[in-house]
DSSP file (Angstrom, degrees, kcal/mol; ACC not computed):
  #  RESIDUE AA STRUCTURE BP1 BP2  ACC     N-H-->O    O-->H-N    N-H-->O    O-->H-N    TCO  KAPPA ALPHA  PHI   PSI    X-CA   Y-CA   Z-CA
    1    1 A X              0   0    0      0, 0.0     2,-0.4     0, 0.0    26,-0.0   0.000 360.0 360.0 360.0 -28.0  -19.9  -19.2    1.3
    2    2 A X        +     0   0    0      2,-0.0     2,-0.2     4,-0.0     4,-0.0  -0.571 360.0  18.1  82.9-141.7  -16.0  -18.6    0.2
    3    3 A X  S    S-     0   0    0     -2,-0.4    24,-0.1     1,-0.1     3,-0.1  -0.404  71.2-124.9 -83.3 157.7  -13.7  -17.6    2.1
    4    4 A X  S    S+     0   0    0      1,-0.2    23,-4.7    -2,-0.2     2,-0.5   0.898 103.5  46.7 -70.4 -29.9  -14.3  -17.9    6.4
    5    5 A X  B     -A   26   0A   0     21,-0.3     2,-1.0    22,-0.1    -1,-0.2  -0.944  68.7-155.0-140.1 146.7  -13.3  -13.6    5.7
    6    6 A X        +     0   0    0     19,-4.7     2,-0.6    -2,-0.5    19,-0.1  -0.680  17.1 174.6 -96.7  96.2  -14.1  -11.2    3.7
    7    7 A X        +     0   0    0     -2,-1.0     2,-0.2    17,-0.2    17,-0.2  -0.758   2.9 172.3-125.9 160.2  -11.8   -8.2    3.0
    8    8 A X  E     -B   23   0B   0     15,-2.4    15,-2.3    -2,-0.6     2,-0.2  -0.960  14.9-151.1-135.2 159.8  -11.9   -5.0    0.5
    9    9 A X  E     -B   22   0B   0     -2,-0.2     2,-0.3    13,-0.2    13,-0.3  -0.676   8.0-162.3-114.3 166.9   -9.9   -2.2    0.2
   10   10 A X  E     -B   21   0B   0     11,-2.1    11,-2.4    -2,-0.2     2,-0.4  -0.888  22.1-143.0-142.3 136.4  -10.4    1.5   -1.0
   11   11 A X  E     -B   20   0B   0     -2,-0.3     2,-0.3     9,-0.2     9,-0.2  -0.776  10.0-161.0-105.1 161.5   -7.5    3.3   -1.8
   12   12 A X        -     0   0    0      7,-1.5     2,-0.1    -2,-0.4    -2,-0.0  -0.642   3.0-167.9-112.3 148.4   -6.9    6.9   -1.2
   13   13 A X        +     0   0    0     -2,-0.3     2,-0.4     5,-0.2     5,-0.3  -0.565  13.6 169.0-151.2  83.0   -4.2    9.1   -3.0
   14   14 A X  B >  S-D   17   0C   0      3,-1.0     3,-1.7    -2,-0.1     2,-0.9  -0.981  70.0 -81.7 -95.4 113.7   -3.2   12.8   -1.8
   15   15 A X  T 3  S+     0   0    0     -2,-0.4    92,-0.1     1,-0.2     3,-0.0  -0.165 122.1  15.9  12.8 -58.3   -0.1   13.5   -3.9
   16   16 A X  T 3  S+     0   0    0     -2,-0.9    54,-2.1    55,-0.0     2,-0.3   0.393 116.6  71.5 -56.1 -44.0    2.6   11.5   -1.7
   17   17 A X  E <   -DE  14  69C   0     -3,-1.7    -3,-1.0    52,-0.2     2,-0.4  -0.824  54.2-162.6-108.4 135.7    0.5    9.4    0.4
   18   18 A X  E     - E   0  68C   0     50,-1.4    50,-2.7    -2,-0.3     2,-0.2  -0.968   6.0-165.5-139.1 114.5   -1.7    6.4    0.0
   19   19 A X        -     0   0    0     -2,-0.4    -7,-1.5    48,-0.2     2,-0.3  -0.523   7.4-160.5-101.0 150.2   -4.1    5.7    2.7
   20   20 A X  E     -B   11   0B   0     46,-0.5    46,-2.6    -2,-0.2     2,-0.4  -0.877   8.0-159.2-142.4 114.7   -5.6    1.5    2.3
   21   21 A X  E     -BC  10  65B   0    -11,-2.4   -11,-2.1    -2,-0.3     2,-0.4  -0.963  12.5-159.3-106.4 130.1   -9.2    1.5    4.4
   22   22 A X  E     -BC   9  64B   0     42,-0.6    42,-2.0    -2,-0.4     2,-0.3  -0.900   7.5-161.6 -90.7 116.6   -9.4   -2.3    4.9
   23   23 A X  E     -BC   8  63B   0    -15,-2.3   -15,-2.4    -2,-0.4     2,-0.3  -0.830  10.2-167.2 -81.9 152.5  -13.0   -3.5    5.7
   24   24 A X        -     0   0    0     38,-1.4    38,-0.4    -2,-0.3     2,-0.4  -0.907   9.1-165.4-132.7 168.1  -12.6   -6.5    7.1
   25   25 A X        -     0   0    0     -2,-0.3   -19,-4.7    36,-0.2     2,-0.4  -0.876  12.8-151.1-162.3 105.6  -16.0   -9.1    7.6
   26   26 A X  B     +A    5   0A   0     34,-3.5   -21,-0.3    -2,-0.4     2,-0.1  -0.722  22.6 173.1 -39.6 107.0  -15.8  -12.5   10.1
   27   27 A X        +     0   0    0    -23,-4.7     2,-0.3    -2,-0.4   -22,-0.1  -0.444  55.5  87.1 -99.6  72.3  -18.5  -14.5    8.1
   28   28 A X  S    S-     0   0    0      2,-0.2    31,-1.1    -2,-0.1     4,-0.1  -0.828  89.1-117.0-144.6 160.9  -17.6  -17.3   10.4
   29   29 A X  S    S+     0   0    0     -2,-0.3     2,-0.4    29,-0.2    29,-0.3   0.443  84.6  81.5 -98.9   6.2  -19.3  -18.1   14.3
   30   30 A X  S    S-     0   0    0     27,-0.1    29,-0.3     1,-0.1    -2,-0.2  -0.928  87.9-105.1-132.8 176.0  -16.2  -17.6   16.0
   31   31 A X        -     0   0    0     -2,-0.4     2,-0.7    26,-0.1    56,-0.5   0.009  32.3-156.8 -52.9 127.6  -13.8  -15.3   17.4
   32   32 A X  B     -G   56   0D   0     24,-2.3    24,-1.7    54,-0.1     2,-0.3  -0.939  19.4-146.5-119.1 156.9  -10.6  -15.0   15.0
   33   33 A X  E     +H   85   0E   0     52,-1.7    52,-2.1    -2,-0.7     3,-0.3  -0.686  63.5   7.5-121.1 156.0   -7.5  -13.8   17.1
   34   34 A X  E     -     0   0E   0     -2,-0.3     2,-1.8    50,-0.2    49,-0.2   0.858  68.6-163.6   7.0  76.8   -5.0  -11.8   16.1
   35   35 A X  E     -     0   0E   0     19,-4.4    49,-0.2    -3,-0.3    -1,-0.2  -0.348  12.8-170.3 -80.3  98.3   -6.0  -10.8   13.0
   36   36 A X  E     -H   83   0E   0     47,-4.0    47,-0.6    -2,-1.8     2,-0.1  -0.401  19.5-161.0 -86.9 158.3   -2.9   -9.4   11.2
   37   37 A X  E     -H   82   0E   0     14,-0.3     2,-0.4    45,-0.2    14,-0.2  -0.547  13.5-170.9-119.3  84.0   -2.7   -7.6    8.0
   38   38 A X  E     -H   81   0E   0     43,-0.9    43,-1.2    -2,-0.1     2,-0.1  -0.377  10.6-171.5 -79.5 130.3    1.0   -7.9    6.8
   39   39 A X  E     -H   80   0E   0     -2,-0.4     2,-0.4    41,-0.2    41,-0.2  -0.578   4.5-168.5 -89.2 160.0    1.6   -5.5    3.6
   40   40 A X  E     -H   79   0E   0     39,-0.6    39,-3.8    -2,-0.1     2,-0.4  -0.926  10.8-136.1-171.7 165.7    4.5   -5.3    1.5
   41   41 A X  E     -H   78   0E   0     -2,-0.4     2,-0.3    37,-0.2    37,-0.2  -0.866  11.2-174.3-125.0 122.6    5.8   -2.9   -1.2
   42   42 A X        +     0   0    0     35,-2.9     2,-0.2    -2,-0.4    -2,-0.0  -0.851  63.5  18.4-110.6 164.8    7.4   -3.6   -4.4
   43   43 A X  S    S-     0   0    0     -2,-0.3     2,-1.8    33,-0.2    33,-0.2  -0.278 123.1 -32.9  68.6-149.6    8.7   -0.8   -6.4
   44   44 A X  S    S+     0   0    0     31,-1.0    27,-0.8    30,-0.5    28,-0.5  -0.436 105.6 112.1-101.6  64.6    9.6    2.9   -5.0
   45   45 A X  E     -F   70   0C   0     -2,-1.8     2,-0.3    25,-0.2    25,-0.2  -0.860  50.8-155.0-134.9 121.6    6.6    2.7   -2.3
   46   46 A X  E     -F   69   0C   0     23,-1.4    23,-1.6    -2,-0.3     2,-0.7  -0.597  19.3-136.1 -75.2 155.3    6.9    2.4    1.7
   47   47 A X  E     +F   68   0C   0     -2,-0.3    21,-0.2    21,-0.2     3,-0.2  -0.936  34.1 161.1 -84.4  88.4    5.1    1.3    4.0
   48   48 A X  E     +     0   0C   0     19,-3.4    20,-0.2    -2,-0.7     2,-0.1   0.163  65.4  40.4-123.6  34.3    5.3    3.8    6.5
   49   49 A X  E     -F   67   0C   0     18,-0.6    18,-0.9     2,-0.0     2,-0.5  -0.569  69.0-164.0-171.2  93.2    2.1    2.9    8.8
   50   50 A X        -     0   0    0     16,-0.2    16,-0.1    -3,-0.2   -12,-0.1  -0.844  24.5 -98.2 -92.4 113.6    1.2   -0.7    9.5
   51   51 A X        -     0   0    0     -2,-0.5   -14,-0.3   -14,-0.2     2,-0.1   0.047  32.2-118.6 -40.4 138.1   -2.3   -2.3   10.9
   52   52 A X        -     0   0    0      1,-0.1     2,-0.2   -16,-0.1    -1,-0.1  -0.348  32.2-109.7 -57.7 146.4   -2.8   -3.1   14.4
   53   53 A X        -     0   0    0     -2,-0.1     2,-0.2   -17,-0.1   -17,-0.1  -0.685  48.4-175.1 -86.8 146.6   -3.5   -6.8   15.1
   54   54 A X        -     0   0    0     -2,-0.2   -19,-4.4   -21,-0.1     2,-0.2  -0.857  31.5-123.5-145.3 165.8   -7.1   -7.4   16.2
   55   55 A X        -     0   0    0    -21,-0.2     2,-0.6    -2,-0.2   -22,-0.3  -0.751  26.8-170.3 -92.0 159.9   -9.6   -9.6   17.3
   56   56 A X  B     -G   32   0D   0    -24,-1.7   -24,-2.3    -2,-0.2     2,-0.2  -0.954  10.4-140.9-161.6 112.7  -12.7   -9.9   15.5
   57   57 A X    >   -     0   0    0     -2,-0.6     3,-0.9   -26,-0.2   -31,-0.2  -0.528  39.9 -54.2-106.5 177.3  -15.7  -11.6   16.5
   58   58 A X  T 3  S-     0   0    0    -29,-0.3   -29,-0.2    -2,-0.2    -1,-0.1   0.234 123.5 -17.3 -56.1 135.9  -18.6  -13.9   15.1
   59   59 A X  T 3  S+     0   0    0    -31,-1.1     2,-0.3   -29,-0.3    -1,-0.2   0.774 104.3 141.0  38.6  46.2  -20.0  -12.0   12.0
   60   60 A X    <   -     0   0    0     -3,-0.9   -34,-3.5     2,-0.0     2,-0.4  -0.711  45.7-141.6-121.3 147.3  -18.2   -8.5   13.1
   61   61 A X        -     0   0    0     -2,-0.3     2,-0.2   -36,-0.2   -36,-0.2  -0.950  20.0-174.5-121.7 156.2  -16.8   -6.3   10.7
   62   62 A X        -     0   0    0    -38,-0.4   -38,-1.4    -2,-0.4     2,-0.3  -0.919  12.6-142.3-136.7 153.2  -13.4   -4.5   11.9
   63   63 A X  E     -C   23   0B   0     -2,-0.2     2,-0.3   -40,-0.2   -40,-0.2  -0.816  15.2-172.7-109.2 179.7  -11.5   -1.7    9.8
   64   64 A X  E     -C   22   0B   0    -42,-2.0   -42,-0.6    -2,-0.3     2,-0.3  -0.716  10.1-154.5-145.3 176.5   -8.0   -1.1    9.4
   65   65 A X  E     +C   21   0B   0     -2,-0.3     2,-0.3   -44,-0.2   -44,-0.2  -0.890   9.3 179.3-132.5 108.5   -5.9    1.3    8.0
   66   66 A X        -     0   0    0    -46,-2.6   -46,-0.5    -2,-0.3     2,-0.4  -0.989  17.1-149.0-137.3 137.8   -2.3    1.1    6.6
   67   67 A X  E     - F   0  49C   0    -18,-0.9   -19,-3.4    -2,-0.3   -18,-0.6  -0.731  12.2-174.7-118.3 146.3   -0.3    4.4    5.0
   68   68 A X  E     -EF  18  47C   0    -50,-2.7   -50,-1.4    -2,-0.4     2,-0.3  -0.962  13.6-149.4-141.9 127.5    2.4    3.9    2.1
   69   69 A X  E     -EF  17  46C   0    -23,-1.6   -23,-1.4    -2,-0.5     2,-0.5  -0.747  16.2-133.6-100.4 153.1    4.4    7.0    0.9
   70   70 A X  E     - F   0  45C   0    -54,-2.1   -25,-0.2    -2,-0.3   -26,-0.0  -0.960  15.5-166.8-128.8 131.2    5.4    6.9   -2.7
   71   71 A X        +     0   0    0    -27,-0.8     2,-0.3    -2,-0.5   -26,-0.1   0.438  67.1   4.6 -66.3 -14.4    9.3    7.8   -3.6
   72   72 A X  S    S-     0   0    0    -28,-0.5    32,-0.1     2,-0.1   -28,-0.0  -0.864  72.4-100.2-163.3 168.5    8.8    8.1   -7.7
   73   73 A X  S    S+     0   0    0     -2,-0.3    32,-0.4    30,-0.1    31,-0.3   0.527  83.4 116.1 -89.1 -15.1    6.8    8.1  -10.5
   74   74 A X  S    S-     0   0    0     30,-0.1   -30,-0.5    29,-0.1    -2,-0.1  -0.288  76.4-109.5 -61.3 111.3    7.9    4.5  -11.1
   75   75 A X        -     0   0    0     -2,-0.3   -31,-1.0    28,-0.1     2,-0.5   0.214  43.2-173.5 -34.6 166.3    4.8    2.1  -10.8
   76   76 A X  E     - I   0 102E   0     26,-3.4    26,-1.0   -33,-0.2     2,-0.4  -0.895  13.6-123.9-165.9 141.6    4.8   -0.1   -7.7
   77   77 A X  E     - I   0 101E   0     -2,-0.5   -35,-2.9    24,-0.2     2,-0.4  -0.705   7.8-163.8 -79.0 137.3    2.7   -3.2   -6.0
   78   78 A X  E     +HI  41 100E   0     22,-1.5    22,-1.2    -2,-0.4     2,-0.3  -0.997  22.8 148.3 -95.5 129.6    1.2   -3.8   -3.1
   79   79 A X  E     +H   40   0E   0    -39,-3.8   -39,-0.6    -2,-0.4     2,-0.3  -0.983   7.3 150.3-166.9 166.5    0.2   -7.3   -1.8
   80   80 A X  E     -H   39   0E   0     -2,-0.3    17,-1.8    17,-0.2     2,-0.3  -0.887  31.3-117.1 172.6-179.3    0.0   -8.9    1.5
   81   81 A X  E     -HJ  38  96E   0    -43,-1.2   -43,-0.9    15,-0.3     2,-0.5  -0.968  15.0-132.0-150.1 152.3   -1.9  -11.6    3.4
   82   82 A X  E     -HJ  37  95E   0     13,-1.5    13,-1.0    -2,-0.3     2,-0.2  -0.990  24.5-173.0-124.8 151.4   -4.1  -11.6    6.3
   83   83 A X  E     +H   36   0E   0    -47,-0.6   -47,-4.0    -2,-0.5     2,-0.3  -0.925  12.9 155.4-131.2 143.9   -3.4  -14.2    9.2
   84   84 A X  E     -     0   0E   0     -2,-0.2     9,-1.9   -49,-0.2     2,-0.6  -0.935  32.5-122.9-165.1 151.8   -5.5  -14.8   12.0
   85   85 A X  E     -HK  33  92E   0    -52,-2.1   -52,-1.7    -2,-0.3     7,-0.2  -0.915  24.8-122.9-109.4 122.8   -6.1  -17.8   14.6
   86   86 A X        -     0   0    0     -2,-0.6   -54,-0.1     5,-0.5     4,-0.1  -0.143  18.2-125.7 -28.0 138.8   -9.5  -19.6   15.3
   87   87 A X  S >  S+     0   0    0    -56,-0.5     3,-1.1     2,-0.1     2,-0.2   0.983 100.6  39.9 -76.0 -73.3  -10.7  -19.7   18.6
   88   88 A X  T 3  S+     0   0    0      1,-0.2     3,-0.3     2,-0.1    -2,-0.2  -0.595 114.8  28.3 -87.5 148.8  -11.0  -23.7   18.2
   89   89 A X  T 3  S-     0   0    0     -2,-0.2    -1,-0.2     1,-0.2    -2,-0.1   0.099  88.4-130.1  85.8   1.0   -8.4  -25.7   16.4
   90   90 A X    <   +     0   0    0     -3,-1.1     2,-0.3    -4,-0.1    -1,-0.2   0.853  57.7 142.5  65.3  14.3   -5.3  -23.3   17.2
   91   91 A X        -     0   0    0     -3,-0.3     2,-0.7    -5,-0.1    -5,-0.5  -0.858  52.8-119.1-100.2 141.8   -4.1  -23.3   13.5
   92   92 A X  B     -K   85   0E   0     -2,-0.3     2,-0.5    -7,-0.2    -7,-0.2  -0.619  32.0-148.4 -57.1 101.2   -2.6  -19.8   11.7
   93   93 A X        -     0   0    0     -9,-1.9     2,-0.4    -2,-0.7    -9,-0.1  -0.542   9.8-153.8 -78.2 147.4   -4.7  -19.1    9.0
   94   94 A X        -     0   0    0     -2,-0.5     2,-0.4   -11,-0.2   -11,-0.2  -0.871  11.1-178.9-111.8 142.1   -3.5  -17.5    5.8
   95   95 A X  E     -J   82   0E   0    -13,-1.0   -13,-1.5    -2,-0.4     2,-0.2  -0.841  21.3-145.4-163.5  77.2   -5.6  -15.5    3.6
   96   96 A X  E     -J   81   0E   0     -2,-0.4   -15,-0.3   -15,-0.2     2,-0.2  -0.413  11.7-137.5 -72.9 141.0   -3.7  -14.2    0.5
   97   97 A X        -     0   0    0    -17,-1.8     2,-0.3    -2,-0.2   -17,-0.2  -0.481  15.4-118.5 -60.4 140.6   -4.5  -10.8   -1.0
   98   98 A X        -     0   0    0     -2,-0.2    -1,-0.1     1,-0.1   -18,-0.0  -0.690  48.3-108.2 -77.3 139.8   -4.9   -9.8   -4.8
   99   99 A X        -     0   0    0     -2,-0.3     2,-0.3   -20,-0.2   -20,-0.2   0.101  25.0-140.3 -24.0 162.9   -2.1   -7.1   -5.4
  100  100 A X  E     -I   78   0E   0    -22,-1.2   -22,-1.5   -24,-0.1     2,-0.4  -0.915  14.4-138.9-136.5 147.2   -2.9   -3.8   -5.9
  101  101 A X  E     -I   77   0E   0     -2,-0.3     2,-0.3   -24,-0.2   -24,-0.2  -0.667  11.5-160.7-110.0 171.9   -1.1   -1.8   -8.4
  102  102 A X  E     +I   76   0E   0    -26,-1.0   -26,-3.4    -2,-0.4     2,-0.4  -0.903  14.8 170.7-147.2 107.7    0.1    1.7   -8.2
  103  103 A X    >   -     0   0    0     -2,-0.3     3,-1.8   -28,-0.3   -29,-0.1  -0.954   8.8-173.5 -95.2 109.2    1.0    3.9  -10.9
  104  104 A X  G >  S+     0   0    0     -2,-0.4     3,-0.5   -31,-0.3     4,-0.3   0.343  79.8  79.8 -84.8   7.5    1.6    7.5   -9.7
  105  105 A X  G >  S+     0   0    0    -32,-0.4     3,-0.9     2,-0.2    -1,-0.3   0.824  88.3  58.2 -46.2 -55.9    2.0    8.6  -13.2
  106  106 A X  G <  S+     0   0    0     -3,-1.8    -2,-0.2     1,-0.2    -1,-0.1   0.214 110.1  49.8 -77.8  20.9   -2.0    8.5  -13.2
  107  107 A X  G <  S+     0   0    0     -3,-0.5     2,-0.4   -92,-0.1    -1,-0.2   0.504  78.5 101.3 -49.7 -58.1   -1.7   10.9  -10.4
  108  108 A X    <   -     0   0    0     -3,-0.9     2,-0.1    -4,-0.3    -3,-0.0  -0.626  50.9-172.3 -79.1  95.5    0.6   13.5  -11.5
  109  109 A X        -     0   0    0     -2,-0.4     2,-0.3     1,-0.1    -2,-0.1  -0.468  32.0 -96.4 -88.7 159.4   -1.4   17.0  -12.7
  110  110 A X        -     0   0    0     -2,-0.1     2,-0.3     0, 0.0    -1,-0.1  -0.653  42.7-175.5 -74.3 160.7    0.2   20.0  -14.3
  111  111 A X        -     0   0    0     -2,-0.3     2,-0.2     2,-0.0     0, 0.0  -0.939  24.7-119.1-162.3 163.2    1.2   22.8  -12.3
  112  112 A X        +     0   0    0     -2,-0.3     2,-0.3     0, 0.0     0, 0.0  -0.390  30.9 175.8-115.5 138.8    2.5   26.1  -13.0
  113  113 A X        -     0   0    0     -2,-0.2     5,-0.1     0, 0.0    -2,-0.0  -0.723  32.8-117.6-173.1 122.7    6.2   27.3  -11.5
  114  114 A X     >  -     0   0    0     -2,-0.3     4,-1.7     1,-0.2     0, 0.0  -0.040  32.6-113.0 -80.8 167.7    8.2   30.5  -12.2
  115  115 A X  H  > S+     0   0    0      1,-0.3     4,-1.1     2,-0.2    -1,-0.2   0.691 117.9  64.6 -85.3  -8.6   11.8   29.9  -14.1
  116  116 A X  H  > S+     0   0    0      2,-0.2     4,-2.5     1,-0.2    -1,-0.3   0.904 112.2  34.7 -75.8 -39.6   13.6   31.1  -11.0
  117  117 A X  H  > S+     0   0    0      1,-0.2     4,-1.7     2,-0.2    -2,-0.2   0.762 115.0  57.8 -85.0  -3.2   12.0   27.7   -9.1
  118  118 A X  H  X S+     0   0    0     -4,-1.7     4,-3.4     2,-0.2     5,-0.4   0.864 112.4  35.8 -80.8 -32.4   12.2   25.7  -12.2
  119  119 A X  H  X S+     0   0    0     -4,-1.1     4,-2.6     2,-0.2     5,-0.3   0.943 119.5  54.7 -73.3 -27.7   16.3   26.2  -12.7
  120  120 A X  H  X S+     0   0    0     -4,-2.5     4,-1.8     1,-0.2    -2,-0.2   0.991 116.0  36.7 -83.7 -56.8   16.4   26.0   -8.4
  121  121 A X  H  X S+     0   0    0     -4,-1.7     4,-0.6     2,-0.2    -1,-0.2   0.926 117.7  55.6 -81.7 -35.8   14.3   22.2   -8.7
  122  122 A X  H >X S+     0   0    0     -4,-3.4     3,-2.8     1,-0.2     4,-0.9   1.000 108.4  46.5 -39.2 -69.2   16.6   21.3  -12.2
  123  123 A X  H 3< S+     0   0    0     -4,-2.6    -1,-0.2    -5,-0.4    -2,-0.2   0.870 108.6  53.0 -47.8 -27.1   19.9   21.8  -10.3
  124  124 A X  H 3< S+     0   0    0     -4,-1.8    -1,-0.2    -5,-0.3     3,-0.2   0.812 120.6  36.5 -83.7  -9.0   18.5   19.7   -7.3
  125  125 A X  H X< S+     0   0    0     -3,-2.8     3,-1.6    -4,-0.6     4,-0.3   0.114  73.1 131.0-104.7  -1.0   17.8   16.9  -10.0
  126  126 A X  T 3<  +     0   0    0     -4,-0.9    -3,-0.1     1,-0.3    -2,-0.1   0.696  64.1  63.4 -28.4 -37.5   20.7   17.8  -11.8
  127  127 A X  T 3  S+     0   0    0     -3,-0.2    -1,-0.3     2,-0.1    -4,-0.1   0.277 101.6  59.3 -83.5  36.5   21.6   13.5  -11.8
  128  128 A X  S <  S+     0   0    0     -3,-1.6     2,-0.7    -6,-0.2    -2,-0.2   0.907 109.0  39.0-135.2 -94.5   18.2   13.4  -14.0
  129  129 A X  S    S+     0   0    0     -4,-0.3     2,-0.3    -7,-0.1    -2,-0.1  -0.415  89.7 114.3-153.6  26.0   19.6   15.8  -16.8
  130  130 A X        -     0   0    0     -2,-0.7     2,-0.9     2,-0.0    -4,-0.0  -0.935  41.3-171.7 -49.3  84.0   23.3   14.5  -17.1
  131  131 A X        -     0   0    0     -2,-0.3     2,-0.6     1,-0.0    -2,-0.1  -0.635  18.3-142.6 -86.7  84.1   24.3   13.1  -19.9
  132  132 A X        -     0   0    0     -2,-0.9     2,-0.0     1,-0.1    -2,-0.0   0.000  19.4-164.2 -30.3  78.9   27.4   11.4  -20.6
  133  133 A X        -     0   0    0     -2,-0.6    -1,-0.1     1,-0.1     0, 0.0  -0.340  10.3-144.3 -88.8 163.3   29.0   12.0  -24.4
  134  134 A X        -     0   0    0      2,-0.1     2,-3.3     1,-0.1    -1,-0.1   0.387  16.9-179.3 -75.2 -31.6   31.6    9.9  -25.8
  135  135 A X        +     0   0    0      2,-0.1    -1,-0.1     1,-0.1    -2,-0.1  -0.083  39.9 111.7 -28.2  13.3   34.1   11.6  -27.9
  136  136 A X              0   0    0     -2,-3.3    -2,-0.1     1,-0.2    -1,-0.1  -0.349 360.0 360.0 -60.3 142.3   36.6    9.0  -29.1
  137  137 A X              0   0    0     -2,-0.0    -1,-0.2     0, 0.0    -2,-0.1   0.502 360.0 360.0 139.6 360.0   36.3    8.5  -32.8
């Protein structure tokens, strides 16, 4: 049978923003209780919208949601666990998640910008296109 729950994700991407729909599926005959999904972000991604704890009952499927803004082009992880307690035996269960990774590079379109707003968005990036020379010698 595998694990007592079953979850999948689908990510979402609109430029900034990454929406995670968690289905989640009891295949168990009881109730599981507070059924958490903690996230966490490696790299230049927040977490700026975290799933409600739920309860979930025999063979019920529940969704979730959680929203993560991305800072950078720089790849970044996402990876988590889901915890929830059985109605009999009282114990926390732990339920690790595969990663997911996220490169916003494979994101990133061209787009089109007139030279006034390209020198106006250089200058605001200005510590991007510093270089430091040397001259001793």
């Amino acid at each position: 049978m595998g694990d007592p729950v079953y979850v999948e994700c689908v990510v979402r991407v609109n430029a900034y923003d990454i929406i995670l729909d968690f289905n989640i599926v009891n295949r168990t005959n009881e109730t599981l209780q507070n059924l958490t999904l903690e996230i966490s972000c490696q790299g230049d991604l927040k977490l700026v919208e975290r799933p409600q704890s739920k309860n979930i009952g025999p063979h019920e499927t529940k969704k979730m949601k959680a929203s993560v803004k991305v800072n950078s082009t720089e790849a970044g992880v996402l990876f988590g666990n889901l915890t929830y307690d059985a109605s009999r035996g009282g114990n926390l269960h732990v339920l690790t998640l595969n990663e997911i990774r996220i490169d916003a590079g494979e994101y990133i379109y061209p787009d089109t910008c007139s030279d006034s707003d390209f020198r106006k968005m250089w200058n605001e990036f200005s510590w991007e296109s510093k270089v430091i020379v040397n001259q001793n010698g």
